[in-house]
C-alpha positions in Angstrom: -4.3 -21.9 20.4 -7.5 -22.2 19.1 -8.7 -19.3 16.4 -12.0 -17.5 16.0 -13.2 -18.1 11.8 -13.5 -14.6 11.4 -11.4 -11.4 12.5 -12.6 -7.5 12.0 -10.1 -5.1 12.7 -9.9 -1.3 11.8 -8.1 1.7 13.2 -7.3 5.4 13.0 -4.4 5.4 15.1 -0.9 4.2 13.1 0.8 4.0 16.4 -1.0 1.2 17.6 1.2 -1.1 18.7 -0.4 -4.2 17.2 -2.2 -3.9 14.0 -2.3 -7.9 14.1 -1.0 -9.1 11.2 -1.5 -12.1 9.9 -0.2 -15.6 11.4 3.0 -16.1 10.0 4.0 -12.3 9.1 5.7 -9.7 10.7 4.2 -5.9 10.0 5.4 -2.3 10.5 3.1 0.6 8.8 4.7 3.7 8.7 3.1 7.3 7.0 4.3 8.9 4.0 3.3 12.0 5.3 0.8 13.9 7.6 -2.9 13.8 7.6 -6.1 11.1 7.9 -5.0 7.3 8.1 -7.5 4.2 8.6 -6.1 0.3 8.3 -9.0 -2.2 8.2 -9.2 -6.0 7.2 -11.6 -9.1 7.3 -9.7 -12.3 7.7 -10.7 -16.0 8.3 -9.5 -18.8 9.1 -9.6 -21.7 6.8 -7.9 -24.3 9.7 -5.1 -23.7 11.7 -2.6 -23.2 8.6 -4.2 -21.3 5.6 -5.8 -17.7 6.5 -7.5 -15.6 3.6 -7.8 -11.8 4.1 -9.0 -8.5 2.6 -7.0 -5.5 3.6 -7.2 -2.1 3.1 -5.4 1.0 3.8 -6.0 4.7 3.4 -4.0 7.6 3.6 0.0 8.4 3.0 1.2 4.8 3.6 4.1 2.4 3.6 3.5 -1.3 4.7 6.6 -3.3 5.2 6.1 -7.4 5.8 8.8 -10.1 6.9 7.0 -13.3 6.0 7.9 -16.3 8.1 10.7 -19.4 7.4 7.1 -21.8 6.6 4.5 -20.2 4.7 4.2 -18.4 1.4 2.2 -15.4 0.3 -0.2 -14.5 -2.4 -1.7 -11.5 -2.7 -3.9 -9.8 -5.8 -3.8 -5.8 -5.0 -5.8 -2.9 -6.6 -6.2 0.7 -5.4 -5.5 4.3 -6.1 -1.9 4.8 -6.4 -0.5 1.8 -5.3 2.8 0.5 -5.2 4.1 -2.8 -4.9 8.4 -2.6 -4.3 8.1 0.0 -6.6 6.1 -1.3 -9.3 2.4 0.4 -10.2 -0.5 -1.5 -9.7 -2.3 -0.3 -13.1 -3.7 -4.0 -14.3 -4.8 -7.2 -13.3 -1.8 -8.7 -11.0 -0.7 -11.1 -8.6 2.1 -10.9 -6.0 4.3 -14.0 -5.0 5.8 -14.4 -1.7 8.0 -16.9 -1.0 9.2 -18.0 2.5 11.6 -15.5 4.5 10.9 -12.2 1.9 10.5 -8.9 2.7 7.4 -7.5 0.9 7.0 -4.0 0.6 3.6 -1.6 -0.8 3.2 2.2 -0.3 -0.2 4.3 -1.4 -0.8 7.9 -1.2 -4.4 7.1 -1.7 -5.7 4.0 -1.1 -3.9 0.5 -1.0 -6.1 -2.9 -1.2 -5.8 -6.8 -1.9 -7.4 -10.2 -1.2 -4.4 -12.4 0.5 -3.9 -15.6 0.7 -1.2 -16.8 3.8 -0.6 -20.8 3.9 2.0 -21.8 6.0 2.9 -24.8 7.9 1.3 -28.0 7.2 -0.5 -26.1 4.1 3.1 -24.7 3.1 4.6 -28.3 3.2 1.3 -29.4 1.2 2.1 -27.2 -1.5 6.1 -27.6 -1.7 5.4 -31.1 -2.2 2.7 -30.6 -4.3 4.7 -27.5 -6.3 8.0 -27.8 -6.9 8.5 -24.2 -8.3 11.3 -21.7 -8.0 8.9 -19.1 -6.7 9.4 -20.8 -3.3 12.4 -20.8 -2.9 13.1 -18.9 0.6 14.7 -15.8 0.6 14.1 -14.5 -2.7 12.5 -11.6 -3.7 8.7 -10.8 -3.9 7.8 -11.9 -7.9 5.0 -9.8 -9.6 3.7 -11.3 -12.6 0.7 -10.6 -14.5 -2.3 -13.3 -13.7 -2.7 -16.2 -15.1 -5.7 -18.3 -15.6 -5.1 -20.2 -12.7 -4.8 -17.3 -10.7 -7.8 -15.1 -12.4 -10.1 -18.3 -10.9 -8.3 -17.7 -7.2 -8.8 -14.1 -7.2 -12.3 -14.5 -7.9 -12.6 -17.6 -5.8 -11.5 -15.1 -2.5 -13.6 -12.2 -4.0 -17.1 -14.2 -4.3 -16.1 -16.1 -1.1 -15.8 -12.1 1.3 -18.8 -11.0 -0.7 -20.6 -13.8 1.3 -18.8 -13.4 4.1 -20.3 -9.8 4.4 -23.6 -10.6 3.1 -24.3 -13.9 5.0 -21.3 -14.4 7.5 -23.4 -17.8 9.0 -23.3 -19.1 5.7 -19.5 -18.0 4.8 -18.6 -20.1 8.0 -20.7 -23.8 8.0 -18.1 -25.9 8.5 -18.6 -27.6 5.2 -18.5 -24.5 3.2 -15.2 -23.8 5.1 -13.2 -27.4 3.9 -14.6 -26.8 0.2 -13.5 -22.9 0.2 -9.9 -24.4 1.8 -9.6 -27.3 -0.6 -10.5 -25.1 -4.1 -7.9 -22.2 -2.8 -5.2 -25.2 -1.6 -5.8 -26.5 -5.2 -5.9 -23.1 -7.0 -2.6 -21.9 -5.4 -0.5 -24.7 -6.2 -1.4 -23.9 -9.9 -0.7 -20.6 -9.5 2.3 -21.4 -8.4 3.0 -23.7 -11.2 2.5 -21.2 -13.7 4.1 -18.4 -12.5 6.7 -20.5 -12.4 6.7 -20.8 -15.6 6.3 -17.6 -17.2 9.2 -15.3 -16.5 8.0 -13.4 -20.1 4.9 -12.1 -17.7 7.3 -11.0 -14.9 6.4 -7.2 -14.3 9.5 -5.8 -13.7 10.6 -3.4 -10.5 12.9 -0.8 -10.3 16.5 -1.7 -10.4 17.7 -2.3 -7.2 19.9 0.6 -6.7 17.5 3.3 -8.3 15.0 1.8 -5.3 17.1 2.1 -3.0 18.1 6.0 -4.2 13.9 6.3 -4.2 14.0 5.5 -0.6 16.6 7.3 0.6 15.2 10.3 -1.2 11.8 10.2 0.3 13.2 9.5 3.9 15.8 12.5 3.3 12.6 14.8 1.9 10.7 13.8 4.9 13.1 14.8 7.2 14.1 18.1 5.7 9.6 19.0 5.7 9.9 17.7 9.3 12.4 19.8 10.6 11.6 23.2 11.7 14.1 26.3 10.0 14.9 23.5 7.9 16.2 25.1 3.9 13.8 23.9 1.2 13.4 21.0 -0.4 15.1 21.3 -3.7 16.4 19.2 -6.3 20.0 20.5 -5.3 19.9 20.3 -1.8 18.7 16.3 -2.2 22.1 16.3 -4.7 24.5 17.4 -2.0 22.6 15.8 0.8 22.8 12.5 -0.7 25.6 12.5 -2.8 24.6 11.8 -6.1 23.4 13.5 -9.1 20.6 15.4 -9.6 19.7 13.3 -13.2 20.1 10.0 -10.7 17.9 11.7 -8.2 15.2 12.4 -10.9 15.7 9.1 -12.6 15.1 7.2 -9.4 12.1 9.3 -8.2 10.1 9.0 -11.3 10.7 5.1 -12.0 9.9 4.4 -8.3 7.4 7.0 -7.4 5.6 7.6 -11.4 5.8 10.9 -10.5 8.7 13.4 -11.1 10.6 15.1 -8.0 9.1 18.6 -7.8 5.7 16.8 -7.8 6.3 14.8 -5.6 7.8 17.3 -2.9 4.9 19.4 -3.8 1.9 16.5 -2.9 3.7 15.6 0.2 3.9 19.7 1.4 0.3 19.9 0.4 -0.7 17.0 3.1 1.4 19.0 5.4 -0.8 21.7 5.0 -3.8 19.5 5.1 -2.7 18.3 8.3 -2.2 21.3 9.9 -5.5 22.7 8.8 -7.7 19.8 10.1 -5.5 18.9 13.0 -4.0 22.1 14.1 -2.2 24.0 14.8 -2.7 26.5 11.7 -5.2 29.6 12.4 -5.4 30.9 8.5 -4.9 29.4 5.3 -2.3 31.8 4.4 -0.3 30.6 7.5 -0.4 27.5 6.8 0.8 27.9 3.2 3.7 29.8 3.7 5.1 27.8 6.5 5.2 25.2 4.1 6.4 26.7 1.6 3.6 27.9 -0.6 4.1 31.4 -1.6 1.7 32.2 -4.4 -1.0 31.6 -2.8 -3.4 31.6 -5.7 -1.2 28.5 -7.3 -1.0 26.9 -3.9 -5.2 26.7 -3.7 -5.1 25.6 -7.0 -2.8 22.8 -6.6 -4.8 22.2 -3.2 -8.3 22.0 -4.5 -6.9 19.5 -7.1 -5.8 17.0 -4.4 -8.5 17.2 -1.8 -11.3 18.7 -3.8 -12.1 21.5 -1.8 -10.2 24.9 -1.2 -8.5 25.3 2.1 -10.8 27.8 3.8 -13.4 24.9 3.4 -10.9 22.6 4.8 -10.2 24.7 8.2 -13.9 26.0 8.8 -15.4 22.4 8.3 -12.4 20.9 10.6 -14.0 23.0 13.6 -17.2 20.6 12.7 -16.0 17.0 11.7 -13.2 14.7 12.9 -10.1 14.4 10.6 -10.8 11.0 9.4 -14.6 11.8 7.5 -12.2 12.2 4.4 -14.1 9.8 1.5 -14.8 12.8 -0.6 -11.6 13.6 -0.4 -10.1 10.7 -1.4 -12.3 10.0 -4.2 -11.4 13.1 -5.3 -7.4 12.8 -5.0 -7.8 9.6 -7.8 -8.4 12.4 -10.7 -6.1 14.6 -8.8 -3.1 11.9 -9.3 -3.5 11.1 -12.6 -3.0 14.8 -13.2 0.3 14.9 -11.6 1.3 11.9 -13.2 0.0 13.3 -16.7 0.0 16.9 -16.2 2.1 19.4 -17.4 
């Protein structure tokens, strides 16, 4: 099957049933939590075997990859509270995945990266070009900060979508094609090669079974906020539920999520509220609060205005005039907001 050079996708709705991923991957998107969601990318085909893409979500989000038994996976994220299997994106990185992996990212705010997918005749290219551990199937997802070889790819895909928005026609003359495929083939096999080699600039991830805590944690809180008469979320309750500790519970939650538990529950019932004052079906702020929890209402528009830069009465009189997803102020906002709950007393 023959592929168009260029694919634009975006949408609003998470429960699309194909938010086409790239060839070779597999790709479930799930929300973190209530309230505006967009997912839009620019890829293009470099031949049948090596596709380069720029991604980006918004919104509560958890993406979850299966990459296939023949390709391999670069990626170099950035964004507003980004996480990649539980590691911050705070500096210049670059994420290896091998064949057969399970990559994982998650963003309250905003989650973005330049991919590169080869796979196929490009994979074999490489794996006889690169013998390296990093493709070895099966193993995990390797973060490592970038190395020279890398800095030059990352830029490479950067310069090459800033044409592709600017002059698409140019961006896709056949020859400028082959040269942009050749320079990334080359520039990934020495990526490869010196990630390899560097395990000293290896950013390490979460112990294994504090991740897995994390998760279970955030699935449990999500469930308890979901359920109506449900108790409240509390540190105790997430002991009992889950069987463990409350020091493991904190533990896991701040080395995974960089923010500590009863921030965490807090940001989450805030989009809740969010929600249902853009969406429905709350009438009054004070409604709204109190059904999820808020009871001093003076701390809750505090802690409101802080994350979405405008007090709730704002947020439900303008949500009779404008659709849910004309959030950008709001997001831009929620950056300073963050780095308040992550430094904040």
């Amino acid at each position: 099957m023959r592929l168009d050079p260029v694919e634009r996708f975006a949408t609003s709705d998470i429960e699309e049933t194909n938010l086409h991923p790239p060839p070779g991957w597999t790709l479930v998107v799930y929300r973190l939590g209530e309230g505006p969601f967009r997912y839009e990318f620019v890829r293009v085909h470099l031949g049948e075997d090596l596709d380069v893409e720029h991604a980006r979500f918004f919104g509560p989000t958890r993406v979850l990859g299966t990459l296939a038994d023949d390709a391999v996976h670069v990626l170099f994220p950035y964004g507003r509270d980004l996480r990649l299997s539980g590691v911050p994106v705070s500096q210049r990185l670059v994420v290896i995945s091998p064949p057969a992996v399970q990559f994982e990212a998650s963003t309250q705010l905003e989650g973005c990266g330049y991919d590169i997918v080869a796979r196929g005749r490009a994979y074999a290219t490489l794996l006889g070009a690169a013998t390296s551990p990093l493709l070895t199937p099966g193993r995990t997802a390797v973060v490592l900060n970038e190395s020279p070889a890398a800095v030059a790819l990352r830029q490479l895909l950067e310069g090459y979508f800033l044409l592709v928005d600017q002059r698409e026609d140019l961006a896709l003359e056949p020859q400028r094609i082959q040269r942009a495929r050749e320079d990334m083939l080359d520039l990934l096999r020495l990526t490869l090669l010196s990630g390899a080699g560097s395990p000293e600039d290896e950013v390490k991830a979460p112990h294994p079974r504090r991740r897995a805590l994390a998760l279970a944690i955030e699935e449990w809180l999500w469930r308890q906020l979901d359920e109506p008469g449900a108790p409240p979320v509390t540190l105790a309750g997430a002991s009992r539920e889950l069987e463990v500790s409350i020091r493991s519970i904190q533990l896991a939650v701040e080395e995974y999520f960089g923010i500590n538990f009863v921030r965490f529950a807090r940001l989450a019932r805030l989009h809740q509220v969010h929600s249902a004052l853009v969406l429905g079906p709350a009438t009054n702020v004070s409604e709204a609060a109190t059904r999820h929890g808020f009871w001093h209402l003076g701390r809750f528009s505090r802690y409101y205005r802080e994350v979405f830069g405008e007090p709730p009465s704002q947020t439900l009189r303008g949500a009779r005039r404008r659709p849910a997803t004309s959030a950008a102020v709001r997001r831009r906002l929620m950056r300073r907001t963050l780095e308040a709950l992550h430094t904040g007393p």
